[in-house]
C-alpha positions as CSV (number, residue, x, y, z in Angstrom):
1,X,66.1,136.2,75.1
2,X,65.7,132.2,74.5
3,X,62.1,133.1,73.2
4,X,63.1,136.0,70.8
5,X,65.9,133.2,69.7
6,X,63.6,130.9,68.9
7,X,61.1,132.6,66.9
8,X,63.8,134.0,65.0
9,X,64.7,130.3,64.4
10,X,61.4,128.8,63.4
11,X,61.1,131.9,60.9
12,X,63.6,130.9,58.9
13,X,62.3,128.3,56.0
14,X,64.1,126.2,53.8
15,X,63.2,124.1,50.8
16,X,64.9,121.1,49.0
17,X,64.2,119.8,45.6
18,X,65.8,116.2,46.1
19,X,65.3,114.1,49.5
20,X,69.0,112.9,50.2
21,X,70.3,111.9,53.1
22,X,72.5,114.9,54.9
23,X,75.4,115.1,57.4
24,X,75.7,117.1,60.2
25,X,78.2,118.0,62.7
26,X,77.2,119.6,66.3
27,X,79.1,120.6,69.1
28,X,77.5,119.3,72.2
29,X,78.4,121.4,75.6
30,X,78.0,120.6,79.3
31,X,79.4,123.2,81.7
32,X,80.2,122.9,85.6
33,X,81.2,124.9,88.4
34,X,84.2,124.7,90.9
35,X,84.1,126.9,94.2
36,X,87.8,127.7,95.8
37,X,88.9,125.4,98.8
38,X,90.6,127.8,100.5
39,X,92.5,131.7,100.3
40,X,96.3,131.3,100.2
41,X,99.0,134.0,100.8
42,X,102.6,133.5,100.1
43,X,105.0,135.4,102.2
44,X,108.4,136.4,103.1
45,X,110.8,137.8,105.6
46,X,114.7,139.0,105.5
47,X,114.7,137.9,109.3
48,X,117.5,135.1,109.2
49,X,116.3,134.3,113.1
50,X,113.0,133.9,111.9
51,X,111.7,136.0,114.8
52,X,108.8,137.5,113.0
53,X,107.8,133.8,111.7
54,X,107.3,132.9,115.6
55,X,106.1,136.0,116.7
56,X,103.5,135.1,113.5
57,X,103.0,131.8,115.2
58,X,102.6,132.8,118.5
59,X,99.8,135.7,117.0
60,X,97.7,132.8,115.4
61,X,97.8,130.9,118.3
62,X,96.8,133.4,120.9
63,X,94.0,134.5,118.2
64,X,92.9,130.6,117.8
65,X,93.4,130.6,114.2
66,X,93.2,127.3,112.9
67,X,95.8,127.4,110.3
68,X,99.9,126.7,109.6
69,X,102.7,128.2,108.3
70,X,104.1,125.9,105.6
71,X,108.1,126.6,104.9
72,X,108.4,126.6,101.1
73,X,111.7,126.3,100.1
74,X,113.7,129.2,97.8
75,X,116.5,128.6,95.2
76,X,116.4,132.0,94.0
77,X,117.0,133.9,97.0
78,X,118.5,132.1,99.9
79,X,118.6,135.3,101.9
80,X,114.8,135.4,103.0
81,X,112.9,132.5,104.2
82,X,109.2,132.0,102.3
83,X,106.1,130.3,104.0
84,X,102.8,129.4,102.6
85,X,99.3,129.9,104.9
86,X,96.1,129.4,104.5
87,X,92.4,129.2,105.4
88,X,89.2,128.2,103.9
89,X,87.3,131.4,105.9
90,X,87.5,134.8,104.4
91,X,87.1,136.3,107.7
92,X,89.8,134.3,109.2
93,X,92.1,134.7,106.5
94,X,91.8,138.4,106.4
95,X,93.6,138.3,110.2
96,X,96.0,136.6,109.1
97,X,97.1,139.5,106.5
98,X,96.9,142.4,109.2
99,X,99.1,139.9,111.6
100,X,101.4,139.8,108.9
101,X,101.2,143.3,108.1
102,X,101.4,144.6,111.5
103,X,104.7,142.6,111.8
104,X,106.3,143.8,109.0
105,X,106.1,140.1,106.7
106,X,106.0,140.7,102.8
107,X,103.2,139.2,101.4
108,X,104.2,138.2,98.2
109,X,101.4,136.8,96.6
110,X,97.4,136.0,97.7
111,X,95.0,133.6,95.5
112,X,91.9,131.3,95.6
113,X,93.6,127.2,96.1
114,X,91.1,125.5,93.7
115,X,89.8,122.0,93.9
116,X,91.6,119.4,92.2
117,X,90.3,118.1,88.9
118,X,88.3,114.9,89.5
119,X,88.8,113.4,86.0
120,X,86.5,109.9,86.8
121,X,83.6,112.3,86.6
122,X,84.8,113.0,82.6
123,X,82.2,110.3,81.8
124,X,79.2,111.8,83.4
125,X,80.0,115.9,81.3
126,X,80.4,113.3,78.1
127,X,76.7,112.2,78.9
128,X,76.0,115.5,79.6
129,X,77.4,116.8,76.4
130,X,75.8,114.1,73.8
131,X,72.3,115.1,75.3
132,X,73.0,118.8,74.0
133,X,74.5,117.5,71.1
134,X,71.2,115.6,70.3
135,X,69.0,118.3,71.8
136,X,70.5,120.6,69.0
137,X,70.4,118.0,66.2
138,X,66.8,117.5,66.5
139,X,66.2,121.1,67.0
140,X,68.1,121.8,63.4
141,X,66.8,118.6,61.9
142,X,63.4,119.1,62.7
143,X,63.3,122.6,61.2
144,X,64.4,121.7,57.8
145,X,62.5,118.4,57.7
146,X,64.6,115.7,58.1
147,X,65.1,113.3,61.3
148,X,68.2,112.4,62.5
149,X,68.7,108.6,61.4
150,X,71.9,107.8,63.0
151,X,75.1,108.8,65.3
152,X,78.1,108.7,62.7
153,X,81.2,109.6,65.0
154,X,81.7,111.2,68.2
155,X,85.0,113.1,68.8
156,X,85.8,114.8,72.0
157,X,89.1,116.5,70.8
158,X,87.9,119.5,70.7
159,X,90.5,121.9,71.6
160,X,90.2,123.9,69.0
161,X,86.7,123.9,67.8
162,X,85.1,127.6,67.1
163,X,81.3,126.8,66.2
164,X,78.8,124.1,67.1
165,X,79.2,123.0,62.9
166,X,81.5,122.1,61.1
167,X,80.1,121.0,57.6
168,X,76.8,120.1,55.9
169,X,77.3,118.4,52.7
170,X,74.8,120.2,50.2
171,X,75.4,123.8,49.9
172,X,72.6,126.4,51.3
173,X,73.3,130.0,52.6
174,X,69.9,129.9,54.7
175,X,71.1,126.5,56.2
176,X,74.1,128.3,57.2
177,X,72.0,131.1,59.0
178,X,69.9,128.3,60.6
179,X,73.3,126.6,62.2
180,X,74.7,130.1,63.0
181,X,71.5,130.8,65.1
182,X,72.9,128.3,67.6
183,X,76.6,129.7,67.7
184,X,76.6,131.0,71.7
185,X,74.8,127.2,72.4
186,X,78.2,126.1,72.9
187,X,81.7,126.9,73.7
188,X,84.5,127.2,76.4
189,X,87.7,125.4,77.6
190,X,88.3,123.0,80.6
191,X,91.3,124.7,83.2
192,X,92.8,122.8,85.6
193,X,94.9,124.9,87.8
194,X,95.0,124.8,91.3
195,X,95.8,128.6,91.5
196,X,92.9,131.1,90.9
197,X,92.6,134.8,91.0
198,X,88.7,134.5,91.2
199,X,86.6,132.0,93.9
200,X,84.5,130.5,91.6
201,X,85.5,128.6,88.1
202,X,83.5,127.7,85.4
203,X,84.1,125.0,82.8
204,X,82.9,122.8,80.3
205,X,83.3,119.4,78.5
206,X,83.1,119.3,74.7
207,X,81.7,116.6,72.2
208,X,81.7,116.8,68.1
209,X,78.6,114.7,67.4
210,X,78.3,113.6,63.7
211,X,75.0,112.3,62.4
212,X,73.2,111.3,59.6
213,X,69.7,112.8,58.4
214,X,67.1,111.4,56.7
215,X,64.3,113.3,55.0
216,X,61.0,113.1,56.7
């Protein structure tokens, strides 16, 4: 698919009657992947004695789970006590759920506990993301014959960006087919959520990159 992309790229040819200097604006990408923790299940029981809860207890214990029922308090409904447990094994997890079950314990709600954004690595994506940025710069420079002379801005609020251009200052429809060509090159949104439905999260970290071109 990259191959057929590429071809279809360097097909495309575009000619310029003046040699001025051009800007160009590119959205530089690096993505990452996160991998849940741990599988968490709220749940809840109407027993004010909290016999089920030990019963629970005494189950996990006999069965060697390693894991802990965490008492999470309720305003809403002070007539059922609410606990949180949890374990990083699938396997293990899964007793847990047919311990509660077979003792009658409501189990509100079951998700993937996601690892905590580590926001000191921010500078290493950055990096990341101004080597795409260039990568595609020289890529679109290179095909219409002009070099990329200098960096003018970088910007990485990019929360609402929707292409990997923004502008090019001299107008050409074929130049705009050349810089749509690299559209799916970059895009996505950084979540930060402990809470997952799915094991696995992918992200990314965007730059705008401006830069100056030269003719060749």
């Amino acid at each position: 698919m990259k191959l057929f992309f590429l071809f279809i790229f360097f097909t495309i040819t575009v000619n310029y009657g003046l040699a001025q200097d051009i800007t160009l604006r590119v959205l530089g990408y690096s993505s990452y992947t996160e991998y849940a923790e741990s599988n968490v299940a709220l749940i809840s029981t109407n027993d004010s004695s909290l016999v089920k809860i030990n019963k629970l207890k005494d189950s996990i214990s006999a069965y060697r789970i390693n894991s802990e029922l965490i008492e999470i308090n309720s305003l809403k409904n002070q007539n059922s006590s609410h606990f949180k447990i949890e374990h990083a094994d699938i396997n293990e997890f899964d007793k847990l759920l047919v311990l509660c079950s077979a003792l009658e314990i409501s189990v509100n709600k079951v998700y993937f506990k996601m690892p905590e954004h580590i926001f000191e690595e921010e500078d290493q994506k950055a990096v990341l993301a101004l080597n795409n940025a260039n990568s595609k710069a020289k890529l679109i420079a290179n095909h219409l014959g002009y070099k990329i002379d200098n960096i003018l801005n970088i910007d990485d609020d990019t929360t609402y960006a929707s292409s990997i251009y923004d502008a090019v200052d001299f107008d050409s429809e074929r130049v705009e087919v050349v810089l749509r060509l690299l559209e799916l090159l970059g895009s996505g949104n950084s979540q930060y959520e402990t809470e997952s439905s799915k094991p696995i999260r992918s992200g990314g970290y965007n730059l705008w990159v401006t830069y100056n071109l030269k003719k060749k």
